[in-house]
FIDRENFI-327595 format. One record per residue (C-alpha): residue in one letter; x, y, z. Coordinates in steps of 0.1 Angstrom, whole numbers, padded with zeros to 4 digits, always signed. Example, Ala and Ser with C-alpha at 12.3 -4.5 7.8 and 13.67 -1.06 7.14 Angstrom:
2
A+0123-0045+0078/S+0137-0011+0071/
***
This chain:
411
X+2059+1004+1933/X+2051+0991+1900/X+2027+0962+1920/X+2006+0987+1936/X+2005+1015+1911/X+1990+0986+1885/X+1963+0980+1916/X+1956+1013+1913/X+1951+1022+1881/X+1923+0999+1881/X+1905+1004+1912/X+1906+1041+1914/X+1882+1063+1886/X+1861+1080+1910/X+1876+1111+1934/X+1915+1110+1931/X+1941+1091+1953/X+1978+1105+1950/X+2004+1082+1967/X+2037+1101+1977/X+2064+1076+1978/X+2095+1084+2005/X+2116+1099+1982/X+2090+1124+1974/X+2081+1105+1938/X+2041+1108+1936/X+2016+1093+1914/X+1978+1104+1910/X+1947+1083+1907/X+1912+1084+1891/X+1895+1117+1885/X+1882+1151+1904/X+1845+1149+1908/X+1822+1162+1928/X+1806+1143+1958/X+1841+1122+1959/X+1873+1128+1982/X+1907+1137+1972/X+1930+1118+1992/X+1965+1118+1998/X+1986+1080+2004/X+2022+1090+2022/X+2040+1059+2024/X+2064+1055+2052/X+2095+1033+2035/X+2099+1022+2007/X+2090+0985+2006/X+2058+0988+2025/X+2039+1000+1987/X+2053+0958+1979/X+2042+0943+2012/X+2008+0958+2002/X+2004+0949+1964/X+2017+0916+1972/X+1992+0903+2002/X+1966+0935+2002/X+1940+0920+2020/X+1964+0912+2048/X+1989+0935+2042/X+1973+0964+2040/X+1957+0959+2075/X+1993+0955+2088/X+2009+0985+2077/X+1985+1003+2083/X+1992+0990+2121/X+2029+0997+2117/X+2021+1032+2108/X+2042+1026+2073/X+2015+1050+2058/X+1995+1076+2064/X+1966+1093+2048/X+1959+1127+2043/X+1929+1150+2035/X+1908+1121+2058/X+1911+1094+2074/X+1915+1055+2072/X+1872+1053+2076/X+1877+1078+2043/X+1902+1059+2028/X+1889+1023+2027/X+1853+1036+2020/X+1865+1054+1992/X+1886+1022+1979/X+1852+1001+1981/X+1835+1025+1967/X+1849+1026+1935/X+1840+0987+1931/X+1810+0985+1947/X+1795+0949+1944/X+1765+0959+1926/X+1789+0973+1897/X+1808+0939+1886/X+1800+0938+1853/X+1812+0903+1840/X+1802+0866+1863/X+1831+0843+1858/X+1832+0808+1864/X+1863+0801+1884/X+1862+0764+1874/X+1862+0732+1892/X+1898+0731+1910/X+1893+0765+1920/X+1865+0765+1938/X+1874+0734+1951/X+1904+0748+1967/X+1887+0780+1983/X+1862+0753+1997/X+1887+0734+2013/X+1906+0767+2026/X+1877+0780+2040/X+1863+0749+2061/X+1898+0745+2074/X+1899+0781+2084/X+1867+0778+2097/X+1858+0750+2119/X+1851+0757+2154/X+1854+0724+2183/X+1842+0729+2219/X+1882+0744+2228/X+1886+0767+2198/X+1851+0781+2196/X+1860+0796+2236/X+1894+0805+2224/X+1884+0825+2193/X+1854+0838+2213/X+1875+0849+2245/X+1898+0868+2214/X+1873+0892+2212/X+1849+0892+2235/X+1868+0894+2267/X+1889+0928+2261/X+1886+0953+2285/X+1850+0963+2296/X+1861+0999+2294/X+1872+0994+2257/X+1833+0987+2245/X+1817+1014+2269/X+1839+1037+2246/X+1817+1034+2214/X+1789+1010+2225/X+1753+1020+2237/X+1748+1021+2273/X+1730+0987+2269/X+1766+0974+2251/X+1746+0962+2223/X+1777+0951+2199/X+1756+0938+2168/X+1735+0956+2142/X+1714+0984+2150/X+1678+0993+2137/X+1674+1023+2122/X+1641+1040+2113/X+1652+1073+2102/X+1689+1072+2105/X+1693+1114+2095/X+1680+1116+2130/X+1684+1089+2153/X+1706+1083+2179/X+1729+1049+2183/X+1706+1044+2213/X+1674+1049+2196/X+1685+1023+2169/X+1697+0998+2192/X+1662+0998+2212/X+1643+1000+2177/X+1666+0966+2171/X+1655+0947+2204/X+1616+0961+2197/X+1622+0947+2160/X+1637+0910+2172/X+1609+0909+2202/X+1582+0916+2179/X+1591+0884+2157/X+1597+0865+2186/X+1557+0865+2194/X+1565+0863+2228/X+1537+0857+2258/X+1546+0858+2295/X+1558+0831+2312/X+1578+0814+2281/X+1608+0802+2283/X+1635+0821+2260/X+1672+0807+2253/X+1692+0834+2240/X+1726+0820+2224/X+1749+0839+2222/X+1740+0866+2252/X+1765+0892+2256/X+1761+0914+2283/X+1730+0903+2287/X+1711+0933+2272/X+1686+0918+2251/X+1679+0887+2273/X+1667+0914+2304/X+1649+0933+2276/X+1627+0906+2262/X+1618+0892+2308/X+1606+0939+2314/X+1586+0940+2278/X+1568+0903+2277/X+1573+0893+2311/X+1590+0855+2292/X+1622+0838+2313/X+1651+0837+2296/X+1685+0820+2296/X+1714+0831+2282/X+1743+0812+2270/X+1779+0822+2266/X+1815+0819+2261/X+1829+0850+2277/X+1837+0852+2310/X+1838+0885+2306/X+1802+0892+2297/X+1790+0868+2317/X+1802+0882+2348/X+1785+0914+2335/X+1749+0898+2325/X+1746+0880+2361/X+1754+0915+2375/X+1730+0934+2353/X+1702+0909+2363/X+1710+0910+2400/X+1713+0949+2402/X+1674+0946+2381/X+1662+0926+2407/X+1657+0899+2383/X+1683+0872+2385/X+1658+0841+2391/X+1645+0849+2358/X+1670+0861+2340/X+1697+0836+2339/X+1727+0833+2323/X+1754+0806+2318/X+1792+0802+2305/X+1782+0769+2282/X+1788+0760+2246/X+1751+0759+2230/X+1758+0729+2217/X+1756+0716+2255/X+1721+0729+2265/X+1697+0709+2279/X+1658+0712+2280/X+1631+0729+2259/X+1624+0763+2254/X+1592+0781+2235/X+1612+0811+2213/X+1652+0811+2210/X+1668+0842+2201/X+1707+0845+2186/X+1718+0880+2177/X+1758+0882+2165/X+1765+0847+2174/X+1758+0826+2144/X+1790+0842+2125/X+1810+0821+2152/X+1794+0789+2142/X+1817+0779+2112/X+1800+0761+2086/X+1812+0730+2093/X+1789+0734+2126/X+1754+0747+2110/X+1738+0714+2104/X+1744+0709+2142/X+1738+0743+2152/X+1704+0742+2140/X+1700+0702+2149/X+1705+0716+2187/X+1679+0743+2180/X+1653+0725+2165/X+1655+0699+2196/X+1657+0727+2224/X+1622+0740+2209/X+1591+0727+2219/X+1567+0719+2196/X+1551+0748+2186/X+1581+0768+2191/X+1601+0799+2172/X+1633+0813+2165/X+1651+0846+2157/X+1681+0840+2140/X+1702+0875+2139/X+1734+0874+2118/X+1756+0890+2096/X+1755+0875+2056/X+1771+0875+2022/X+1754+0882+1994/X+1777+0868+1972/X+1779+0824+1977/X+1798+0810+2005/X+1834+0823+2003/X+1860+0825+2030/X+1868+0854+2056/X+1896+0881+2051/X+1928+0870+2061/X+1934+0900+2082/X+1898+0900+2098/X+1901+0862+2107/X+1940+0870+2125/X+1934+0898+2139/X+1898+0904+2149/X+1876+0874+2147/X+1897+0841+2144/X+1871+0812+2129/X+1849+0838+2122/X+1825+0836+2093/X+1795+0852+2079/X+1774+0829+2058/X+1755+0829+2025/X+1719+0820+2023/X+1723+0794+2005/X+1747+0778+2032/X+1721+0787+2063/X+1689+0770+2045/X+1709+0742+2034/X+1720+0732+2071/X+1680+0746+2085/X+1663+0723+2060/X+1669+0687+2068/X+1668+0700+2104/X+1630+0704+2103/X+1633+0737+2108/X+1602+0758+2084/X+1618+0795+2075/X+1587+0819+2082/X+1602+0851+2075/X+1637+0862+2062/X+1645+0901+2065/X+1678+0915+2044/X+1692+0944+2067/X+1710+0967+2040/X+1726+0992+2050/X+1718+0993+2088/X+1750+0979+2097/X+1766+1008+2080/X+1750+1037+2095/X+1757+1013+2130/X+1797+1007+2125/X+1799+1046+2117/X+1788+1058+2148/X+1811+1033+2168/X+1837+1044+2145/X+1833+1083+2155/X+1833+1073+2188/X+1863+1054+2188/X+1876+1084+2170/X+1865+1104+2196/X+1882+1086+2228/X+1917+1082+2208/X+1932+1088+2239/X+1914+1066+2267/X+1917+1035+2235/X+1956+1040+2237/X+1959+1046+2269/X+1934+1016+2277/X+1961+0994+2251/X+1986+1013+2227/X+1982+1031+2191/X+1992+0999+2174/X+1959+0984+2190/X+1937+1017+2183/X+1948+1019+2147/X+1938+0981+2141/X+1909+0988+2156/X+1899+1020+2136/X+1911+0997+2105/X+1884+0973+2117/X+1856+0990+2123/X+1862+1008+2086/X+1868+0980+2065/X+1840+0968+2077/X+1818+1000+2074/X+1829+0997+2036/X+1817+0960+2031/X+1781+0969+2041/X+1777+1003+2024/X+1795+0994+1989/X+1806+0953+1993/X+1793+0918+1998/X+1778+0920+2034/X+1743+0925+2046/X+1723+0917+2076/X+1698+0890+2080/X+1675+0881+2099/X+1658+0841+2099/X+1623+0836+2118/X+1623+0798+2120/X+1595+0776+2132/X+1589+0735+2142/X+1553+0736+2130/X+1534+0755+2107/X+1506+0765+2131/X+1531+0781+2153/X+1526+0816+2141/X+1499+0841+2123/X+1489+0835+2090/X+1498+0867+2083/X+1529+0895+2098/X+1505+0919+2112/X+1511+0910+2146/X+1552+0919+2139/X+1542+0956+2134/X+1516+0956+2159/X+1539+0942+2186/X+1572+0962+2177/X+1550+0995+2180/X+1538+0983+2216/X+1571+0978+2226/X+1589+1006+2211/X+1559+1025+2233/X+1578+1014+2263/X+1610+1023+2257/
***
């Protein structure tokens, strides 16, 4: 216990944590205050505090899988929310220099970690992408829009509102015009690609790597009537052919690996015509480049990474590719995991029924660690508008507002 209770006593000051050990033995945290939980840790046996202290990042993802703890007074989206929030990134008082050999070593851990060939990058996609259709139409949007939300006025909006603010919002920078082609890499279930064909009347193919949502997209566009101009294909983006006027990647780019980007955006700049655009759509750190959670990249998104700034503009640059507009999407991801999380919450019972409560408690431990990186840790939202010339676009990002309130008009 002595591991964890040193943890502890550093990261908890704010709202009090009081960990019950099996024998009964407990030990309180941090401070009453107002506006801050009071939470109670029951630990299940009594080597699971060490199995914690001694891996945390991993560890505590797994027992809490196990069911070797339990919390009380709320629940794990209270737990790990209140654990972030006590170190919020904004707070770190002292920059340290980790010196040469070890930054050197997390660099070499993390490109290992996060490369992504042809074969792994439909492996690690099919991981997560191709679960049960039921499981997303728990807690997604009708339109199964599984990436950031945009929310206007989040006291009062619906999941569904933000999600079609979020397509307006991409469309908008896209300054589409009918008739243009459109690749969308990275399509889903195909929601935004049929979106973008009924507001600005553009053709669009969409490019995947789960069969799963594949199968959906081509029946979506068939049941719209739309299917010769909505199209959609199972093929790594790195094997499209042809040019296209605007390109459009929501949720995808985290499944690049950085050992990809200077290709990723080589293929993009050479798919665009001349006077072409993109809308790059992706989650971000706003620390420098790092590596993924250990239990994250096992459990939920294997060769999944989210990348600094730095690392996207270093691989856009030499790839022609002119950065028109970059938008930093706070806390929009927050308010967005939330509602999938009281969802979730909501259809306990069709989740386990659907898989077991091993799976719907690593889920739930997803979807709040998560949570707690974008409202108190290093992750943001970001979205790149790219261009091949400098004549492509408007002088000015009137037309972005004008546009978004045209489509938001029709729903």
């Amino acid at each position: 216990m002595w591991l964890m209770d040193k943890a502890l006593k550093r990261l908890v000051q704010h709202g009090t944590l009081t960990v019950i050990e099996p024998s009964g033995k407990s030990h309180v945290y941090g401070k009453a205050e107002p506006g801050w939980p009071d939470l109670i840790l029951r630990l299940g046996d009594d080597k699971v505090s060490n199995f914690i202290a001694r891996n945390p990042r991993l560890g505590a993802g797994e027992a809490y899988m196990d069911g070797r703890f339990t919390i009380e007074g709320g629940d794990i989206m209270e737990f790990v929310t209140f654990i972030r929030a006590n170190n919020p990134w904004e707070k770190n008082k002292e920059l340290e220099d980790d010196g040469p050999l070890k930054k050197l070593g997390k660099a070499v851990v993390g490109r290992v970690n996060r490369i992504n060939r042809h074969a792994a990058a439909k492996a690690n996609v099919a991981h997560h992408y191709d679960l049960s259709d039921r499981l997303y139409d728990l807690f997604l949007d009708a339109d199964r829009q599984y990436s950031c939300a945009y929310w206007t006025h989040p006291q009062d909006e619906t999941l569904e509102e933000a999600q079609r603010d979020k397509k307006a919002h991409i469309a908008a920078k896209l300054a589409l015009k009918p008739g243009q082609r459109v690749l969308d890499i990275g399509c889903g279930w195909g929601g935004m690609a049929l979106y973008l064909h009924r507001v600005a009347g553009v053709e669009v193919l969409g490019v995947t790597l789960s069969e799963e949502q594949l199968k959906v997209a081509r029946e979506r566009a068939e049941k719209a009537g739309v299917a010769d101009k909505v199209k959609f294909e199972l093929i790594d983006y790195r094997d499209v052919q042809g040019k296209f006027d605007r390109i459009v990647s929501v949720g995808m780019f985290e499944h690049v690996g950085p050992a990809n980007y200077n290709e990723f955006f080589r293929q993009c700049h050479n798919l665009l015509t001349e006077d072409g655009v993109m809308l790059l759509h992706t989650i971000g750190r706003i620390n420098p480049p790092g590596t993924t959670d250990a239990w994250t990249r096992k459990y939920i998104f294997p060769g999944g990474y989210s990348p600094s700034v730095s690392e996207t503009l270093a691989a856009s640059e030499p790839n022609r590719l002119i950065m028109t507009d970059l938008e930093t999407l706070r806390r929009h991801y927050a308010f967005t995991l939330r509602e999938w999380y009281k969802r979730c919450v909501a259809n306990k019972d069709a989740i386990v029924a659907l898989y077991d409560e091993r799976f719907y408690r690593m889920w739930t431990f997803y979807l709040a660690g998560a949570t707690a990186a974008f409202e108190s840790g290093g992750m943001v939202n970001y979205q790149y508008q790219f261009a091949r010339s400098r004549d492509a676009l408007p002088l000015t990002r009137d037309y972005i507002a004008e546009a978004e309130l045209k489509y938001r008009a029709m729903g």
